[in-house]
C-alpha positions in Angstrom: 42.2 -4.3 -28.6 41.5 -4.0 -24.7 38.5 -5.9 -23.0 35.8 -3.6 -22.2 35.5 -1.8 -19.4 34.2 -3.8 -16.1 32.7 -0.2 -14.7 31.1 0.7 -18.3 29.9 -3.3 -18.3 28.2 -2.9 -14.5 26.3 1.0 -15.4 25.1 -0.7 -18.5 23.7 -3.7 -16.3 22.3 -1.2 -13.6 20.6 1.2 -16.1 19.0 -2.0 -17.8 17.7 -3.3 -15.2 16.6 0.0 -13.6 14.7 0.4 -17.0 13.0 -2.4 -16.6 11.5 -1.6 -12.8 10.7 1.6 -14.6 8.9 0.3 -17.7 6.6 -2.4 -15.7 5.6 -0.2 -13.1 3.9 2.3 -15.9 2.1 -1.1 -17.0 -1.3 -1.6 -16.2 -3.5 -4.1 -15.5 -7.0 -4.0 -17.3 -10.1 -5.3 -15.3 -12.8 -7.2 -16.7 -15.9 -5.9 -15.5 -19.7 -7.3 -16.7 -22.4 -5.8 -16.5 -26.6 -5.9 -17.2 -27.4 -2.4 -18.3 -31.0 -1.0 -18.4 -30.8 2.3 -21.1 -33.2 4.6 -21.5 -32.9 7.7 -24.4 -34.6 10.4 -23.2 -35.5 12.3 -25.9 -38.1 9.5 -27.1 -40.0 10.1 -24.3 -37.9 8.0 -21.9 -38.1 4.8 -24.3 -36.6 1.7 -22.7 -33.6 0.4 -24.4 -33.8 -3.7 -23.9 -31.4 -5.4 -20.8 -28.3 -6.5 -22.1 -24.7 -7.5 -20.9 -21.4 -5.1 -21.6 -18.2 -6.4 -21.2 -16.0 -3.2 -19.8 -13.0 -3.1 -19.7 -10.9 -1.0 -17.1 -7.5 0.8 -16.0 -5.8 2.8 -13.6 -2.6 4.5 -14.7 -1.4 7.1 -12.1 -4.5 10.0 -11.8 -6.0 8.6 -15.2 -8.3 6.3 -16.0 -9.9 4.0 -19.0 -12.6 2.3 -20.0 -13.6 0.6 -23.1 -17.0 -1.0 -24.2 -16.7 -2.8 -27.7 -20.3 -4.3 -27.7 -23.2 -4.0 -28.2 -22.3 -1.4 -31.0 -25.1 0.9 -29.0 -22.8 1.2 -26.1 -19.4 0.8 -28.0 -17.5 3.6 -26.3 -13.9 4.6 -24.9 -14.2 7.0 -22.5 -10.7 8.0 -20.4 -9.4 11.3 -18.4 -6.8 12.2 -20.5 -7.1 15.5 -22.3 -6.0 16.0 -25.8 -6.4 18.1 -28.5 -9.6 16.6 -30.0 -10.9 15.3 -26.3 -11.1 17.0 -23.3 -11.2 14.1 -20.5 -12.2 14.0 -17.2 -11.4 12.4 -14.1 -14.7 11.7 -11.9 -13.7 9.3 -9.6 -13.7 10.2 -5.7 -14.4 7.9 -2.2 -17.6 6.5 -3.7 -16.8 5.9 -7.7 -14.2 5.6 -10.1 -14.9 7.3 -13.4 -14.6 9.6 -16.3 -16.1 11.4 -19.1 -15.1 12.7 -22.3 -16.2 15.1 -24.5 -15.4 15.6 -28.5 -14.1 19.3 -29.1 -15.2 19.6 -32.1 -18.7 17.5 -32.1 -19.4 18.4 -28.5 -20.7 14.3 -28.0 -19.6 13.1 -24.2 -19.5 9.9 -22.8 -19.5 9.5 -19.0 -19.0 6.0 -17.2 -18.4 6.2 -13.0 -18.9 2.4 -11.3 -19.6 2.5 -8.0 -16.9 1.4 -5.3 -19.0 -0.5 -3.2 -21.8 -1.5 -4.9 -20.4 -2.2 -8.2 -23.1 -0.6 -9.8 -22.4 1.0 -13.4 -24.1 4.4 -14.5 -23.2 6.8 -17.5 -24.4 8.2 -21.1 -23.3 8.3 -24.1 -23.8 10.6 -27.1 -24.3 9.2 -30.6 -25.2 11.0 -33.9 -28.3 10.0 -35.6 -29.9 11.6 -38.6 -27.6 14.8 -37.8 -29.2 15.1 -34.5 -27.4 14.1 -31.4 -29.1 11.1 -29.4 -27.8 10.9 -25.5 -28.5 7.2 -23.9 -28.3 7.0 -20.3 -27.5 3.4 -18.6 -27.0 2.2 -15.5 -26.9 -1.5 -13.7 -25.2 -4.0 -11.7 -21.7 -5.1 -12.6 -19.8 -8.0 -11.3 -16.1 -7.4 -10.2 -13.3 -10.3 -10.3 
């Protein structure tokens, strides 16, 4: 048996490693954002939903983008521009805001989240289903960027 191949040895080296640059570039890095959110749902007559603080998270991949709220369970949402078969997502973001909303194809509920470049500020609504009927609750507030 001969020793393996020192060119074979070196492309298998350089394809690794090129991997590697490849793989950790399409890694992202999620941003903590916090936030006081004032909510209102407007079809109680504009009824005031209690201050509270979200934790969001957020990413950037390429031309898409993520967030995720996990509490309070009212504002639990993901909300991202990537379009699927049972989402259609939406990228919102321009000069002044990053952002996105989704909508369920076959429920029709949407969730929209844009935070504001330079003011931090956090706006959106989201769609839940209450009693069979669907309940939109708009939010908006200051955030705090790291």
């Amino acid at each position: 048996m001969g020793s393996f191949p020192l060119f074979l040895l070196r492309a298998l080296l350089v394809w690794g490693f090129s991997w590697t640059l490849m793989t950790s570039k399409l890694q992202a890095q999620t941003y903590l954002v916090h936030c006081d959110i004032d909510g209102v749902v407007p079809v109680l007559n504009n009824k005031a939903i209690k201050t509270t603080s979200i934790e969001m998270e957020v990413q950037v991949i390429g031309k898409n983008i993520y967030f995720l709220v996990k509490e309070p369970k009212i504002y639990a949402m993901r909300v991202n521009s990537i379009e699927t078969e049972k989402f259609l997502g939406t990228n919102l973001s321009d000069e002044q805001r990053i952002g996105a909303r989704i909508k369920d194809r076959a429920l029709g509920l949407q969730s929209e989240i844009t935070l504001n470049r330079k003011t931090a500020a956090v706006r959106g609504f989201h769609d839940l289903e209450l009693k069979k009927s669907v309940v939109r609750i708009n939010f908006e507030g200051p955030c705090s960027v790291p």
